[in-house]
C-alpha positions, -999 to +999 in steps of 0.1 A: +000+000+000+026+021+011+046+013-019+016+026-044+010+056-026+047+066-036+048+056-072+007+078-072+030+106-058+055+102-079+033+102-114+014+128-097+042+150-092+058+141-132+022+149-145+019+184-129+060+192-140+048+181-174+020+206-172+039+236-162+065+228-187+036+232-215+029+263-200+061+278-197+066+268-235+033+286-246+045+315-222+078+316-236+061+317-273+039+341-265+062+363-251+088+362-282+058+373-302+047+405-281+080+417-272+085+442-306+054+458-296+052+448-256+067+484-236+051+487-203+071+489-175+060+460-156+063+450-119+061+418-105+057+417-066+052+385-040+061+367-009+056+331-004+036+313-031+005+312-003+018+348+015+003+383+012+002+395+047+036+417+050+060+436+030+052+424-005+015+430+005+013+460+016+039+476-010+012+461-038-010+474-014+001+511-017+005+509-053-025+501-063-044+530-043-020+557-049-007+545-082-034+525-103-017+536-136+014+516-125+014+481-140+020+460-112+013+426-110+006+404-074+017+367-079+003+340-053-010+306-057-046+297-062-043+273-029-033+303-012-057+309+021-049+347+008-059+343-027-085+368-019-068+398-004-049+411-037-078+399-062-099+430-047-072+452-057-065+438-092-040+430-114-031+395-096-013+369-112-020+329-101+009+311-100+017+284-126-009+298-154+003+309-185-007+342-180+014+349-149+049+333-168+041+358-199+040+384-174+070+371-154+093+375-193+079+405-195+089+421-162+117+447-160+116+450-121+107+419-099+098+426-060+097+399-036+107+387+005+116+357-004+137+355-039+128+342-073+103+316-062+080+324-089+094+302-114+073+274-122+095+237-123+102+229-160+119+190-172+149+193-169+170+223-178+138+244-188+138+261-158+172+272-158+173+284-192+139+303-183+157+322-155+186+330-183+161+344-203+143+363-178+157+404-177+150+421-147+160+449-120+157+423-086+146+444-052+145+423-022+120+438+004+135+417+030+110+391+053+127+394+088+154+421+102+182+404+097+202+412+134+191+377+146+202+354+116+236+358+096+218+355+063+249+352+038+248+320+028+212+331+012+215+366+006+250+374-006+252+394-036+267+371-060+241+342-056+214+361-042+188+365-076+171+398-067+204+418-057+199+452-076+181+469-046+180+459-006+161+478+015+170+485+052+159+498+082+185+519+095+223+522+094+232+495+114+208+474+096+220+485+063+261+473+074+251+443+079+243+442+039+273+457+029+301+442+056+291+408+056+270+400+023+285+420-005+268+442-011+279+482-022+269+511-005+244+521-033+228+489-033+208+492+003+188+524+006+173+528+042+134+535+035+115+515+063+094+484+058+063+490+038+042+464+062+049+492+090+030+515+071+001+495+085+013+487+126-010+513+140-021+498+176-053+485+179-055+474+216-072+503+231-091+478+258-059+465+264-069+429+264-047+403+242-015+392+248+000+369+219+021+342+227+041+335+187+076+314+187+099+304+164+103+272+148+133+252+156+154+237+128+142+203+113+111+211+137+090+218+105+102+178+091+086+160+122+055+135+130+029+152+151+040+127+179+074+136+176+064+174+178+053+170+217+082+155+228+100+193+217+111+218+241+091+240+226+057+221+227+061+216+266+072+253+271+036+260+251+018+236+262+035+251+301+021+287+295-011+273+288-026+258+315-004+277+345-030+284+372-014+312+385-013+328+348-053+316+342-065+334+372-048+366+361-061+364+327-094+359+343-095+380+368-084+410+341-102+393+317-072+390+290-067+367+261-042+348+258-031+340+222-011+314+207-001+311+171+030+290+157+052+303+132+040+293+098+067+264+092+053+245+116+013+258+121+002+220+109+012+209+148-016+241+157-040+213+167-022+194+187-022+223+216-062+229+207-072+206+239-053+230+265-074+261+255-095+274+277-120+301+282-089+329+282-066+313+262-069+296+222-050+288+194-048+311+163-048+296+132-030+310+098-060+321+069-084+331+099-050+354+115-023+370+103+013+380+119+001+412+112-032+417+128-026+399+160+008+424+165-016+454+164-042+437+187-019+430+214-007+448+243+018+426+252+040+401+229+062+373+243+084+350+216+112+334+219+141+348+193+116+352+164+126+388+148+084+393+151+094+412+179+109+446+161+073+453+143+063+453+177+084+476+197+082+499+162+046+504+177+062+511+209+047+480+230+063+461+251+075+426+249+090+390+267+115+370+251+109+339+263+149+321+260+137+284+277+161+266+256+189+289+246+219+272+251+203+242+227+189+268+205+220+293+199+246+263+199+225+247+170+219+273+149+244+274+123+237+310+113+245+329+144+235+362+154+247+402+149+230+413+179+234+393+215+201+380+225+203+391+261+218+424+263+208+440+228+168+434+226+143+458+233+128+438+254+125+418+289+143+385+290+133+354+313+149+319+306+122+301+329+084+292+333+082+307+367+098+342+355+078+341+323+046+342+345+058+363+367+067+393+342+036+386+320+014+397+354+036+426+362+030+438+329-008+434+331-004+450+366+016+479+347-007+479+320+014+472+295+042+501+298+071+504+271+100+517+297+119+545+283+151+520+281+136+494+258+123+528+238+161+539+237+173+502+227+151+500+198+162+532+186+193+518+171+173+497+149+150+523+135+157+550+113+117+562+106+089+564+125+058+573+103+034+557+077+056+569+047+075+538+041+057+523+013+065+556-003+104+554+000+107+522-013+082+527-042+109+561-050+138+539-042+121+514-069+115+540-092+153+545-091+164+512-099+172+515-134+190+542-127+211+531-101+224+503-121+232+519-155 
């Protein structure tokens, strides 16, 4: 049985490759017979193939309300839980159809979090030659910070796809580009994250604190047994059901909410049966990273770089170190910051701590203290909703910049 339901995979997977190859072909056709008379400047923008909830978003976003003469194109899969969210502002392209390859030849500037994802898997060399053929200015919007992760092996310049633009988020952000991935001083302009455009605090009542880890490496590879014998499952699972913790929530009446980062949100169910009349599981499609940031008053994580959008609104956070020795001894792509002196942010290494600071901040209602505010000044250049504008001008000078 289990021997058939590999060889169904297997045909399953060398139908839908020959499929896309067919497509790519007619694409590729098509776009040899348009391009003497084909002269729109043409942007191409995304995430993840199912993503449209941060920077890629909310630059399309932007664009397409204060720009809709630009052509710029959205491109997401139709399995996407997202699907919807560009379609109501137009112009979006479904991954895999002919449509959004013709477009993808076409393109002179492509925009995206995560690299050059959007190529659809050709037999054999196809795809490679498509990416030769492809003749573009690459701008890399950047996913997370950067000060947590040395990103090199990825991001250097000279394997890095979309290396024309980088955009950073202050000085100290933007030496990290050029002293340790190649890049030149021209090449990362400081503009600010277009998804902060949209972190205006929305926790007036003061009532949700958001409990949102990392994932672990190889943690998003494991059996959903497997998955509760991790650190982090019994650390979760720990902050749950605390009696102490409960009663405060109650007696404040304060949510407390949960929600795993997306490589590993399929194990979301397994911590279902410890929620409780003050404390659930958010699930990604119903939530985004986004929305839950601006609804809570309080954010504790572990060493997940969610935490910057969150002191940018000037909120206070916990970072929750439980297994750090394991965590920063494993990691083979070490940090530029130290986790427990350079953060924003309270740090506890323990369960009893954890609960203890999560009350005192409920008791505090929530304060930012002027020395986390001073912290996360180093990491900052802007403060506004005008970020989505410098990067769509820092776009706009592209061409420019590398002629």
């Amino acid at each position: 049985m289990k021997h058939k339901k590999i060889k169904k995979n297997r045909l399953g997977k060398l139908y839908n490759t020959i499929k896309l190859t067919i497509i790519c072909e007619i694409a590729r056709i098509g776009y040899l017979i348009s391009k003497p008379f084909f002269k729109k400047d043409i942007w191409i923008i995304g995430e993840t193939e199912n993503q449209a909830q941060e920077n890629g978003y909310f630059l399309f976003r932007w664009i397409r309300e204060n720009h809709p003469e630009m052509d710029v194109y959205y491109v997401i899969s139709s399995k996407s839980p997202s699907l919807k969210k560009p379609q109501e502002l137009g112009n979006t392209l479904v991954l895999g159809t002919i449509k959004q390859v013709f477009f993808l030849y076409h393109a002179n500037k492509i925009i995206s979090t995560h690299g050059l994802w959007m190529i659809p898997d050709e037999l054999g060399i196809l795809k490679k030659i498509t990416r030769k053929k492809l003749n573009f200015d690459g701008v890399m919007l950047n996913h997370g910070v950067g000060f947590l992760k040395n990103g090199s092996k990825y991001y250097h310049k000279k394997t890095f796809p979309l290396n024309n633009l980088i955009i950073a988020l202050s000085p100290d952000h933007k030496k990290i580009f050029t002293t340790h991935y190649g890049y030149d001083d021209k090449d990362v302009i400081i503009t600010g994250y277009p998804r902060f455009d949209d972190l205006v605090d929305f926790c007036e009542e003061k009532k949700t604190i958001t409990f949102m880890p990392t994932y672990r490496d190889g943690e998003d590879n494991l059996e959903h047994d497997a998955f509760k014998s991790t650190s982090l499952y019994k650390a979760t699972k720990r902050l749950m059901i605390d009696e102490k913790l409960l009663n405060s929530l109650e007696e404040k009446n304060i949510k407390l909410v949960i929600y795993l980062h997306q490589n590993i949100q399929k194990y979301s169910d397994s911590l279902d049966g410890f929620s409780s009349k003050n404390v659930s599981v958010a699930k990604q499609g119903r939530y985004t990273v986004q929305d839950l940031l601006k609804r809570s008053s309080l954010l504790i994580t572990d060493y997940s770089s969610v935490f910057f959008d969150f002191v940018y609104m000037k909120k206070p956070f916990i970072s929750y170190q439980f297994d750090y020795d394991e965590f920063i001894s494993s990691r083979k792509e070490k940090a530029f910051i130290d986790f427990k002196k350079d953060i924003p942010g309270t740090v506890v290494s323990d369960h009893n701590s954890l609960i203890e600071k999560i009350i005192e901040n409920i008791n505090n209602e929530f304060t930012f203290s002027m020395k986390d505010e001073k912290k996360a000044s180093r990491f900052f250049s802007f403060y506004d909703q005008k970020n989505c504008e410098r990067v769509f001008e820092a776009i706009k000078s592209v061409r420019e910049i590398v002629s």
